[in-house]
C-alpha positions as CSV (number, residue, x, y, z in Angstrom):
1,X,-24.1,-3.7,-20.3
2,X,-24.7,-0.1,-19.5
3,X,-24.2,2.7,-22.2
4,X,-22.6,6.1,-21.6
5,X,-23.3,9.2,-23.8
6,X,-20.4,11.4,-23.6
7,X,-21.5,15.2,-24.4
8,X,-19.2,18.2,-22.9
9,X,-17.2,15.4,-20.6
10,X,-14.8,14.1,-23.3
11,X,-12.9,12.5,-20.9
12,X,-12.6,8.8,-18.6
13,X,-10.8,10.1,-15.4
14,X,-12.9,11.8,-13.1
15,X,-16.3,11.7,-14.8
16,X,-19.2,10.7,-12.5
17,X,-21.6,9.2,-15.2
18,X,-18.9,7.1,-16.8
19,X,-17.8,5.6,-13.2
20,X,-21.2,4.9,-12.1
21,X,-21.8,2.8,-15.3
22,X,-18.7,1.0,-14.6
23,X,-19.5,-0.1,-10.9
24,X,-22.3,-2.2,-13.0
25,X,-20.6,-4.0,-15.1
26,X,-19.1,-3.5,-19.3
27,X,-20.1,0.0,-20.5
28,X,-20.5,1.2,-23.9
29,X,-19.3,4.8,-24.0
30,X,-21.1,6.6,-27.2
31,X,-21.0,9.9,-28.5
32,X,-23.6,11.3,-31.0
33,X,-23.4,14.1,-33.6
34,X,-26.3,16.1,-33.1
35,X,-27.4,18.3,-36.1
36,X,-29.7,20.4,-33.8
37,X,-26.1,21.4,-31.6
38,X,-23.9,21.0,-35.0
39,X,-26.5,24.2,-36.3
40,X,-25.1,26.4,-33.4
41,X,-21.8,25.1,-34.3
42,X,-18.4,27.0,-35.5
43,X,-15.3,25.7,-37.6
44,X,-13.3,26.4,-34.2
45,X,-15.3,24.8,-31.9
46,X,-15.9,21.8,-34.6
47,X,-12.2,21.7,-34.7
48,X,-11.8,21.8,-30.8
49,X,-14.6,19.1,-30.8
50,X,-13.0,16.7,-32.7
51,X,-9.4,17.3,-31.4
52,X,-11.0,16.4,-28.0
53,X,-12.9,13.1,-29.2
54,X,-9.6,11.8,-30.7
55,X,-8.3,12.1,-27.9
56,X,-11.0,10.2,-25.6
57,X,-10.9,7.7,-28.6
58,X,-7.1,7.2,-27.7
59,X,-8.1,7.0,-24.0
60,X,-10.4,4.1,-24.9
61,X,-7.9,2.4,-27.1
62,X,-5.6,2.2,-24.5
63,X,-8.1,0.5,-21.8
64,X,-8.6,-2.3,-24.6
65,X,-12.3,-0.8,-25.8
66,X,-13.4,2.1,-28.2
67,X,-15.9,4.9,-28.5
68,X,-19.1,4.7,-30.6
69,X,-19.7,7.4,-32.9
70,X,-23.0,8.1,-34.5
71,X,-24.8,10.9,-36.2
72,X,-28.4,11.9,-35.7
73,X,-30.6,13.0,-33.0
74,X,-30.4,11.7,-29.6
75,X,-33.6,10.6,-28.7
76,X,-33.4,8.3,-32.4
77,X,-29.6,7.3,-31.8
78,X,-29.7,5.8,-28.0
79,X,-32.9,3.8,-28.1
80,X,-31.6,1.8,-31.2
81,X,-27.8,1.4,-30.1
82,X,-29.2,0.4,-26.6
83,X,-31.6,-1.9,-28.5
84,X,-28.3,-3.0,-30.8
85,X,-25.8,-3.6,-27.6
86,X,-28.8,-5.3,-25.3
87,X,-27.6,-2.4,-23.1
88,X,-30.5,-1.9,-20.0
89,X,-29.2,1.5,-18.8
90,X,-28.2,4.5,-20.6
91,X,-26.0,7.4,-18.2
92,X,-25.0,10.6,-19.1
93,X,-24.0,13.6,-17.0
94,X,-26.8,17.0,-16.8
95,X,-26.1,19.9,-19.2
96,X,-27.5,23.0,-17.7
97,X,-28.6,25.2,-20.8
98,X,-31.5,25.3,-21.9
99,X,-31.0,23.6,-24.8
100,X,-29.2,20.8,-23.6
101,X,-32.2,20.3,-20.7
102,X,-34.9,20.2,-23.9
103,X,-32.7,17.8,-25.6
104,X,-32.3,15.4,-22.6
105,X,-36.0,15.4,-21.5
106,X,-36.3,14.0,-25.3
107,X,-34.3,11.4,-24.6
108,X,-35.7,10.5,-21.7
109,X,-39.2,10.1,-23.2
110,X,-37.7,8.0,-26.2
111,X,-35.9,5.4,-23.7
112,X,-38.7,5.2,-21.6
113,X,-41.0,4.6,-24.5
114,X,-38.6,1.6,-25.4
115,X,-38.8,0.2,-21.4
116,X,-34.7,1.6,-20.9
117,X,-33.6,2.6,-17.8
118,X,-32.1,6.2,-17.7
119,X,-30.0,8.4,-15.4
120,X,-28.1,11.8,-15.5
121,X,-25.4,12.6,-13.2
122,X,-24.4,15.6,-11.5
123,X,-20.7,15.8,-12.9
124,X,-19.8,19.5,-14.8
125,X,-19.9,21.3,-11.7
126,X,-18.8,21.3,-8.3
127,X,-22.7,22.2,-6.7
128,X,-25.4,22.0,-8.7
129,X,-27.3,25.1,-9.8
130,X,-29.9,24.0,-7.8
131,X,-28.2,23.5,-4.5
132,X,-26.6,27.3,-3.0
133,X,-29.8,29.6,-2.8
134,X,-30.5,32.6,-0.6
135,X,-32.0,32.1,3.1
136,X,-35.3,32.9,1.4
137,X,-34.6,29.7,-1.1
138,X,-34.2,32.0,-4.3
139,X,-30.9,31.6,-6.8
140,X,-28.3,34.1,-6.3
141,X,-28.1,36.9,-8.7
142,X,-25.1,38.5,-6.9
143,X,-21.5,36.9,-7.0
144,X,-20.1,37.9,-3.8
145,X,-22.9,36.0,-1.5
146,X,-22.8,33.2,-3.5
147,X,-18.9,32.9,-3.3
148,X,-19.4,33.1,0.6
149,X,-21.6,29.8,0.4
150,X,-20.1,28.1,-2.6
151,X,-16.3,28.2,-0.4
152,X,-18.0,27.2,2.8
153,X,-19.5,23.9,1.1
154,X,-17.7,20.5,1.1
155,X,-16.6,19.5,-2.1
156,X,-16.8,16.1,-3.9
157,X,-13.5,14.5,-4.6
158,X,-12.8,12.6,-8.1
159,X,-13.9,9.8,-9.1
160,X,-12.0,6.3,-10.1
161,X,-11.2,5.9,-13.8
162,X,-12.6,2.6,-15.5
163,X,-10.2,0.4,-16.6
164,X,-10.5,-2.0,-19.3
165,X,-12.4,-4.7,-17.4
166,X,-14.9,-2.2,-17.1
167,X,-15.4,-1.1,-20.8
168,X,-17.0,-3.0,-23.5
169,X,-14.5,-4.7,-25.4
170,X,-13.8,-3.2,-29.1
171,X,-14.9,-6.9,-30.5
172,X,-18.2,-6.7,-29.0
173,X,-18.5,-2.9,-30.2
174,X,-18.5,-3.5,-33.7
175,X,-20.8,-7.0,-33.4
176,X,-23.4,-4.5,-32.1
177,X,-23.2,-1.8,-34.0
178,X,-22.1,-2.5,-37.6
179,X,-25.7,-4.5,-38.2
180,X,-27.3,-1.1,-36.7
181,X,-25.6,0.9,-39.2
182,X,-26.1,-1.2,-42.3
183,X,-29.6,-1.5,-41.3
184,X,-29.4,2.5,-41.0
185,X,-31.0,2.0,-37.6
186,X,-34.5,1.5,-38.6
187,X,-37.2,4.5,-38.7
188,X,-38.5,6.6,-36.2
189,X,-42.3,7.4,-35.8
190,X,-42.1,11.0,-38.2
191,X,-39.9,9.0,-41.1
192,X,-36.5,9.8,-39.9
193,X,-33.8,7.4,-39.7
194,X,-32.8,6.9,-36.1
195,X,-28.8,6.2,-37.1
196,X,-27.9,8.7,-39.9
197,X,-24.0,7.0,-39.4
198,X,-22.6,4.9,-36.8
199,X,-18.9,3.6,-36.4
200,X,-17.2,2.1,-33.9
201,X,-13.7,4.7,-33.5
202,X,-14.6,6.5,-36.7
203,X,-14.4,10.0,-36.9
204,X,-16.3,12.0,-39.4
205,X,-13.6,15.3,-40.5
206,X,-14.7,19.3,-40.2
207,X,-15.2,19.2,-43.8
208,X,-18.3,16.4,-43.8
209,X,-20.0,17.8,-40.8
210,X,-19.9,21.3,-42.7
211,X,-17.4,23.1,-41.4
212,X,-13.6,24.5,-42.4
213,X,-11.1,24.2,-40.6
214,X,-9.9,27.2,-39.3
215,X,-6.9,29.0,-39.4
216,X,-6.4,30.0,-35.6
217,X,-4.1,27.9,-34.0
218,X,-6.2,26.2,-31.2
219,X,-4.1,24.5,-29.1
220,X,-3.7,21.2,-27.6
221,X,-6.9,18.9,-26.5
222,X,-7.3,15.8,-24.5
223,X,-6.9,15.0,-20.8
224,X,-3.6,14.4,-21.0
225,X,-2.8,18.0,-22.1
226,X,-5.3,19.4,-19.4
227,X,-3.2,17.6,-17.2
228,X,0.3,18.9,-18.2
229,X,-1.0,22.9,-18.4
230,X,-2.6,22.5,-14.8
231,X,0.6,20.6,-12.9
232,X,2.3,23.7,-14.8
233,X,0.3,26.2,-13.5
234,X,0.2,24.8,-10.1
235,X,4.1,24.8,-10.2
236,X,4.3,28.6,-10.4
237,X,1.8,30.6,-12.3
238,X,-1.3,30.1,-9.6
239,X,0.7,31.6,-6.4
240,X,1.2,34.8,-8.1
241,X,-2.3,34.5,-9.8
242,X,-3.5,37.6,-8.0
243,X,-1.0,40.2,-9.2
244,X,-0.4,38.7,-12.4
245,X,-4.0,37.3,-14.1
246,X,-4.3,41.3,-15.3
247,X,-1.3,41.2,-17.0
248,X,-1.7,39.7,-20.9
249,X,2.2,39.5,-22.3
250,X,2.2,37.7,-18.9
251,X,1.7,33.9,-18.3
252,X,-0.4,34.5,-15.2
253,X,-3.8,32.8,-16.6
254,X,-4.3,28.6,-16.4
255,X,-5.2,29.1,-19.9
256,X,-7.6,25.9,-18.5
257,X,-11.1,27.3,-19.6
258,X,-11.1,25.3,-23.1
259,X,-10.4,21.5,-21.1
260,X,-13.0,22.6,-18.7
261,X,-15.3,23.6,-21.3
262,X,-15.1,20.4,-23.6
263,X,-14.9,18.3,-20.1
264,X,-11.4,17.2,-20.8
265,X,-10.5,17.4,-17.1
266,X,-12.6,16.8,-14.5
267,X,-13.5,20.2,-12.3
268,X,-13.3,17.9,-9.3
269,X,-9.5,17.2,-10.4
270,X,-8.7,20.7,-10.7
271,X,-10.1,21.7,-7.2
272,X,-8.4,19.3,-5.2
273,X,-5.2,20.0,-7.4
274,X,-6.0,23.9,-6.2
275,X,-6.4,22.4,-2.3
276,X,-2.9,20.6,-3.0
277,X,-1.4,23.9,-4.0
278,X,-2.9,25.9,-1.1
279,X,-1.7,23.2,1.6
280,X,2.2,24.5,0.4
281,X,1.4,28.0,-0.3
282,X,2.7,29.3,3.2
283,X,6.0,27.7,1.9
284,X,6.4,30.1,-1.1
285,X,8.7,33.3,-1.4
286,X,5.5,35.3,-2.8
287,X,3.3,37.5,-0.3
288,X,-0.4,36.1,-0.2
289,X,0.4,33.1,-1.9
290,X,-2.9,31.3,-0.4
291,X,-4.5,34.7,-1.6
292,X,-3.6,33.7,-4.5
293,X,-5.0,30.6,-5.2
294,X,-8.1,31.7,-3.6
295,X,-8.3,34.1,-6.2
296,X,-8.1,30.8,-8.6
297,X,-10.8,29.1,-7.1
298,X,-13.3,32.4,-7.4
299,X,-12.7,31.6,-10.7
300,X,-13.4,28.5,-10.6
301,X,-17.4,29.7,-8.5
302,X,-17.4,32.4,-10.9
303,X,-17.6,29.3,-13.5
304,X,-20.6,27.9,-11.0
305,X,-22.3,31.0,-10.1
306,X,-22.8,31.7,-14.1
307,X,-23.7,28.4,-14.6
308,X,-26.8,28.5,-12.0
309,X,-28.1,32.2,-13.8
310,X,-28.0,30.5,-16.7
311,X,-29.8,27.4,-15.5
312,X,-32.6,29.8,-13.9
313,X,-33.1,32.4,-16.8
314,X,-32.1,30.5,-20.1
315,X,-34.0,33.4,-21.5
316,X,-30.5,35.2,-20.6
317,X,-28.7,33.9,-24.1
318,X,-31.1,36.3,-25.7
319,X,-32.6,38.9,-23.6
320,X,-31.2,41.2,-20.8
321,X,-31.1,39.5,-17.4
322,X,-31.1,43.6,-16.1
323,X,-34.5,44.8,-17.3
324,X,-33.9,48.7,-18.3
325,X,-37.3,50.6,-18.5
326,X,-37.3,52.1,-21.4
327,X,-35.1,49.8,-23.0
328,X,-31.7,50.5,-24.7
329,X,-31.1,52.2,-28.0
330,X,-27.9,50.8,-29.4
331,X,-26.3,52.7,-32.1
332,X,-24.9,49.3,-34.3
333,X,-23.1,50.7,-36.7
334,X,-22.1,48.1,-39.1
335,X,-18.6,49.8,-40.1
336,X,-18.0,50.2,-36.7
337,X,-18.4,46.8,-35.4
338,X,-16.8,45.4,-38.6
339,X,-13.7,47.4,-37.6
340,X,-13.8,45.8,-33.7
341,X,-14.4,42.2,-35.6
342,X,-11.0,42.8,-37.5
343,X,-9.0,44.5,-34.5
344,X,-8.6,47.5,-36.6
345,X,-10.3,50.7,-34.5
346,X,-7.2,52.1,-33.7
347,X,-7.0,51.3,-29.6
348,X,-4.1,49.3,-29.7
349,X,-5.0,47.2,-26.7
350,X,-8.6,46.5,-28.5
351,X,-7.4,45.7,-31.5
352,X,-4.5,43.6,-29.5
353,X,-7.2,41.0,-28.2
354,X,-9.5,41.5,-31.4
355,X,-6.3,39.9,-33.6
356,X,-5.4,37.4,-30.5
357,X,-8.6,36.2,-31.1
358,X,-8.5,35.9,-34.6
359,X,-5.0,33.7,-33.9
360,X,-5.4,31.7,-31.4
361,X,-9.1,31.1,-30.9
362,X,-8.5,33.0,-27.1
363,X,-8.1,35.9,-25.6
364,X,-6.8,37.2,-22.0
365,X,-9.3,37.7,-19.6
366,X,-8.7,41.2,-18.7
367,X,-8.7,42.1,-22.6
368,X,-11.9,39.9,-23.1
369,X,-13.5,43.0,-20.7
370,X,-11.3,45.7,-22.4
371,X,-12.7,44.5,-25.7
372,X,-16.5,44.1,-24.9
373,X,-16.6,47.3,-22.9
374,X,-15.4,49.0,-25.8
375,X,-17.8,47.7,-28.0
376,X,-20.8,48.2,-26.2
377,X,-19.8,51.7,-24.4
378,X,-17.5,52.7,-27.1
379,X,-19.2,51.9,-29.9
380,X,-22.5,51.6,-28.2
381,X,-23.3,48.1,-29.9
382,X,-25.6,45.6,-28.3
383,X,-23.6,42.8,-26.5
384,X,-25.3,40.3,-28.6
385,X,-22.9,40.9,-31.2
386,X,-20.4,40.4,-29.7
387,X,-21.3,37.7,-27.9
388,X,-22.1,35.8,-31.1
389,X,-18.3,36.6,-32.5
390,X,-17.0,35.0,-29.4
391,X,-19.5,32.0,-29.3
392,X,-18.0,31.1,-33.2
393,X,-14.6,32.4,-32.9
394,X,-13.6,31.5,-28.8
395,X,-12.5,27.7,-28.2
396,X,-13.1,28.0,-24.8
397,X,-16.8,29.4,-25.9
398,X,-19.0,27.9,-22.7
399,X,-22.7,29.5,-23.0
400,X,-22.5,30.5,-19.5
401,X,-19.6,32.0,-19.3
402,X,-19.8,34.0,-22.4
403,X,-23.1,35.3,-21.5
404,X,-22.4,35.9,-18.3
405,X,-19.1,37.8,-19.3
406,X,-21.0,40.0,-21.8
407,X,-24.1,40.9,-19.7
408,X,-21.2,42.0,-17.2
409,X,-19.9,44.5,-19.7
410,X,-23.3,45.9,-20.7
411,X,-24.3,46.8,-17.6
412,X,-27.3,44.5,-18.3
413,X,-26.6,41.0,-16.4
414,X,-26.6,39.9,-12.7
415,X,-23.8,41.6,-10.4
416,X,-23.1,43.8,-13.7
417,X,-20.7,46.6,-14.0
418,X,-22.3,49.5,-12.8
419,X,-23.3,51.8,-16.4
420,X,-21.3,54.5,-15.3
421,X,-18.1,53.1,-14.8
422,X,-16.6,53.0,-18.6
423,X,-13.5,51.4,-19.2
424,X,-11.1,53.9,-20.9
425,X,-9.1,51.3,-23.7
426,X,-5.9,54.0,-23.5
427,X,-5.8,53.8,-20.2
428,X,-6.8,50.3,-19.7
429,X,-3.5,49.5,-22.1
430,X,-1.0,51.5,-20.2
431,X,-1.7,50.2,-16.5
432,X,-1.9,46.6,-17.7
433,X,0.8,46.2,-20.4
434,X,3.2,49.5,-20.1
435,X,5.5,48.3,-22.5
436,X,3.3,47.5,-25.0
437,X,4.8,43.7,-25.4
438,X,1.1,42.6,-25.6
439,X,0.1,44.8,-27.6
440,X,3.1,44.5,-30.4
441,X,3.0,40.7,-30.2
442,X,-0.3,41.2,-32.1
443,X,-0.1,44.0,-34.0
444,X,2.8,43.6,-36.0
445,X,2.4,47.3,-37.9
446,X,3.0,48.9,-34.0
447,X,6.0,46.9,-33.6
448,X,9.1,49.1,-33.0
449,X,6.8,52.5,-32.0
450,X,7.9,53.9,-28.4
451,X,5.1,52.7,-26.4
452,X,4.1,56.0,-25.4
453,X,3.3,56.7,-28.2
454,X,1.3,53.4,-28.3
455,X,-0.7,54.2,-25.5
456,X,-1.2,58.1,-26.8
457,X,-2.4,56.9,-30.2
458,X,-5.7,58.4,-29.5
459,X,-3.7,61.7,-28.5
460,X,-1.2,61.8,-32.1
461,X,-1.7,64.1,-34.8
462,X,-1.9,62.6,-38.4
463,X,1.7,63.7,-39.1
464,X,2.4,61.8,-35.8
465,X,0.8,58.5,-36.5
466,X,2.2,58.6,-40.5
467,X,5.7,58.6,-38.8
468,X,5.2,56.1,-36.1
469,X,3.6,53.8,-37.9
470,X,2.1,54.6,-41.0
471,X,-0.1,50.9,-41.9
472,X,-2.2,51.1,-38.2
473,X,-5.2,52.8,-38.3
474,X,-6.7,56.5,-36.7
475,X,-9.3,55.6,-33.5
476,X,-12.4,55.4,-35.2
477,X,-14.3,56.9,-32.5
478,X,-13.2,59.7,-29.7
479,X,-13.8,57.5,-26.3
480,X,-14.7,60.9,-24.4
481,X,-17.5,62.1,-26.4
482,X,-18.8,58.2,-26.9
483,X,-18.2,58.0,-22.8
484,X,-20.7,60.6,-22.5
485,X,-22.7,59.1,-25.4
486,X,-23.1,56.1,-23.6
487,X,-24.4,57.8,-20.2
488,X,-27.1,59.4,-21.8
489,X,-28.0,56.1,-23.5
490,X,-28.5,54.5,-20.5
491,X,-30.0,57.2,-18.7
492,X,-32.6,57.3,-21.2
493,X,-32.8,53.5,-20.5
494,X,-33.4,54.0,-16.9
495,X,-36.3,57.0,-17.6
496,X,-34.0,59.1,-16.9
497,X,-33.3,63.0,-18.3
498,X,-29.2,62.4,-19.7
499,X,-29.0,66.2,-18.6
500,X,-29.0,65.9,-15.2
């Protein structure tokens, strides 16, 4: 018997780890609760979390086996259900952060203390951050060379799904594992218990593991769901993908980013789906259809190329990936950052994403870079705060991602926005939602106003904004003079003289 430890893969179609365990014979699929991640936790990604393992519990249910969970650290938790299940391998598939590679170099030391065989697979990307380097064999700091190699390479197709004559049976499960759990799983070498909890199918609620449940409304999780928002997308949605991803109050987004981030689909399923798509794009009534789902598919290396910076510099979670040379001074204002947390600054489409956020756990791309510009060119906040809002409020929260994203906006990360260009949120509103739909979908007190004046808020006098819409609050900051602010900060970064 071979045992898999499911971490961000919470699913049994397409996962490389899981299928190699199979072609050996019964596997044990595990996951573990692990207070060192559960501290960097959120009540929405908890909430996400567990929607996703009820779902892969289903999953094994209906191949005739079951999913262990336990709670406790890794490296205490696998040696002593392997010990429990007589299990001679464990397999799981490589994280990429930082803190995912110092927990499973842990784990590798604890099985090979107990004489366990180990192996980590190459499954949450498409190339590993390891394999597309420049001709001089360093990692790519800028997207648009790394798309030209990541497109040209061959990619893996996805793997077969175990069935249940591959999966531990649920009767075997609980023989194993219900003595390990009375017993508490025995004590490590520091005093520990190795098992804090383990069940067979049993999972714990947001409440026990410390967390509330929160009041966005998250969506759907599972495979199955994945499944049904991609074959929707690729009915429609991903041939006009490259006029219509900009446009929020528009369904032009996959809206995939929180199954790829909990592992719910495979990224190996989504590709091919996007190759399927392509082969009947010169069919379709759009213009540049195939451009179109190219455009998806940068996403999709975008996704990859963040994941290899991050992999390289893990330093980057913290500290600038752009070193300035004097450093930047960042106003952070309190009031002022409160006010962005709670969508209320008075720039509609800001506040618009800020409140999207707030509802659904997700926000539109394009106001994801409308909303962080503004906070740190705007407000002149260091992207840290933000990127800790979105980290415990974003479902779709992937380290990566949401570093790489944020860095972007700064002017601070690999292939960043250039610090002079300064997106203008008035302007920004009007090209990409003119009639304000977006906009009035999420704030409810601009609901009914003429959507010039919507996007001329900043431009009303207080007489005007009483009468339009009395509850919805004056900008709290003039973007010209902060746009000019925000030069000088960074000239001064650079060494620079902001006069010149």
């Amino acid at each position: 018997m071979e045992l898999f430890w499911h971490r961000r893969d919470l699913r049994v179609a397409d996962n490389v780890g899981l299928a190699a365990a199979a072609d050996r014979g019964a596997v044990a699929p595990v996951f573990v609760f692990d207070p060192a991640v559960l501290e960097h936790g959120s009540d929405v990604r908890v909430r996400r979390l567990l929607d996703g393992l009820t779902a892969l519990a289903a999953a094994y249910r209906d191949r005739e086996s079951d999913l262990i969970v336990a709670h406790g650290r890794p490296e205490a938790v696998l040696p002593a259900l392997a010990d429990a299940l007589d299990a001679d391998r464990v397999r799981w598939n490589r994280g990429y952060s930082g803190l995912a590679r110092e927990r499973d170099a842990a784990v590798r030391r604890a099985l090979a203390d107990e004489d366990v065989a180990r192996e980590a697979h190459h499954d949450a990307v498409l190339h590993t951050p390891d394999s597309i380097r420049t001709n001089a064999g360093d990692p790519y700091s800028v997207y648009s060379y790394y798309w030209k190699k990541w497109t040209d390479r061959e990619k893996d197709t996805p793997v077969p799904t175990p069935d249940s004559a591959d999966l531990a049976d649920p009767e075997t499960l609980h023989a194993a594992v219900e003595p390990t759990a009375r017993a508490d799983g025995g004590a490590t070498a520091d005093g520990g218990a190795a098992v804090d909890d383990v069940a067979v199918g049993e999972l714990p609620t947001v409440s026990t593991l410390g967390f509330t449940d929160p009041a966005a409304d998250i969506g759907p999780a599972g495979t199955a769901a994945a499944r049904d928002r991609l074959s929707t997308f690729l009915e429609d949605a991903v041939f006009r993908y490259e006029t219509d991803r900009d446009y929020p109050a528009r369904d032009g987004n996959s809206r995939l980013s929180a199954f790829l981030a909990y592992g719910e689909i495979g990224v190996r399923e989504v590709y091919a789906a996007t190759e399927e798509a392509m082969a009947t794009a010169a069919d379709r009534p759009e213009d540049d259809a195939d451009e179109s789902v190219e455009a998806f598919q940068q996403q999709l290396a975008w996704r990859e190329f963040y994941t290899q910076v991050l992999y390289h510099n893990p330093e980057v979670v913290t500290e600038n990936y752009k070193t300035y040379e004097e450093g930047i001074e960042w106003r952070d204002d309190p009031d002022e950052i409160a006010a962005w947390k709670r969508g209320e600054t008075g720039y509609p489409i800001v506040d618009a994403g800020m409140r999207q956020l707030r509802q659904e756990a997700y926000m539109h791309n394009r106001v994801r870079m409308i909303v962080a510009s503004f906070l740190t060119k705007d407000l002149l906040a260091d992207w840290r705060h933000g990127y800790a809002h979105f980290r415990d409020r974003l479902a779709d929260h992937d380290t990566a991602n949401n570093n790489g994203g944020w860095q972007w906006a700064a002017s601070t990360g690999t292939d960043a926005q250039p610090y002079f260009r300064i997106f203008n949120p008035m302007t920004q509103g009007e090209r990409y939602d003119s009639d304000a739909a977006y906009i009035q979908e999420y704030v409810p007190e601009l609901r009914g106003v003429d959507p010039d004046v919507i996007h001329g808020w900043h431009e009303c006098s207080p007489t005007e904004r009483a009468n339009a819409a009395p509850a919805y609050p004056a900008p709290i900051v003039d973007h010209s003079s902060r746009r000019e602010d925000a030069l000088a900060m960074y000239k001064r970064a650079r060494g620079e003289d902001p006069e010149e």
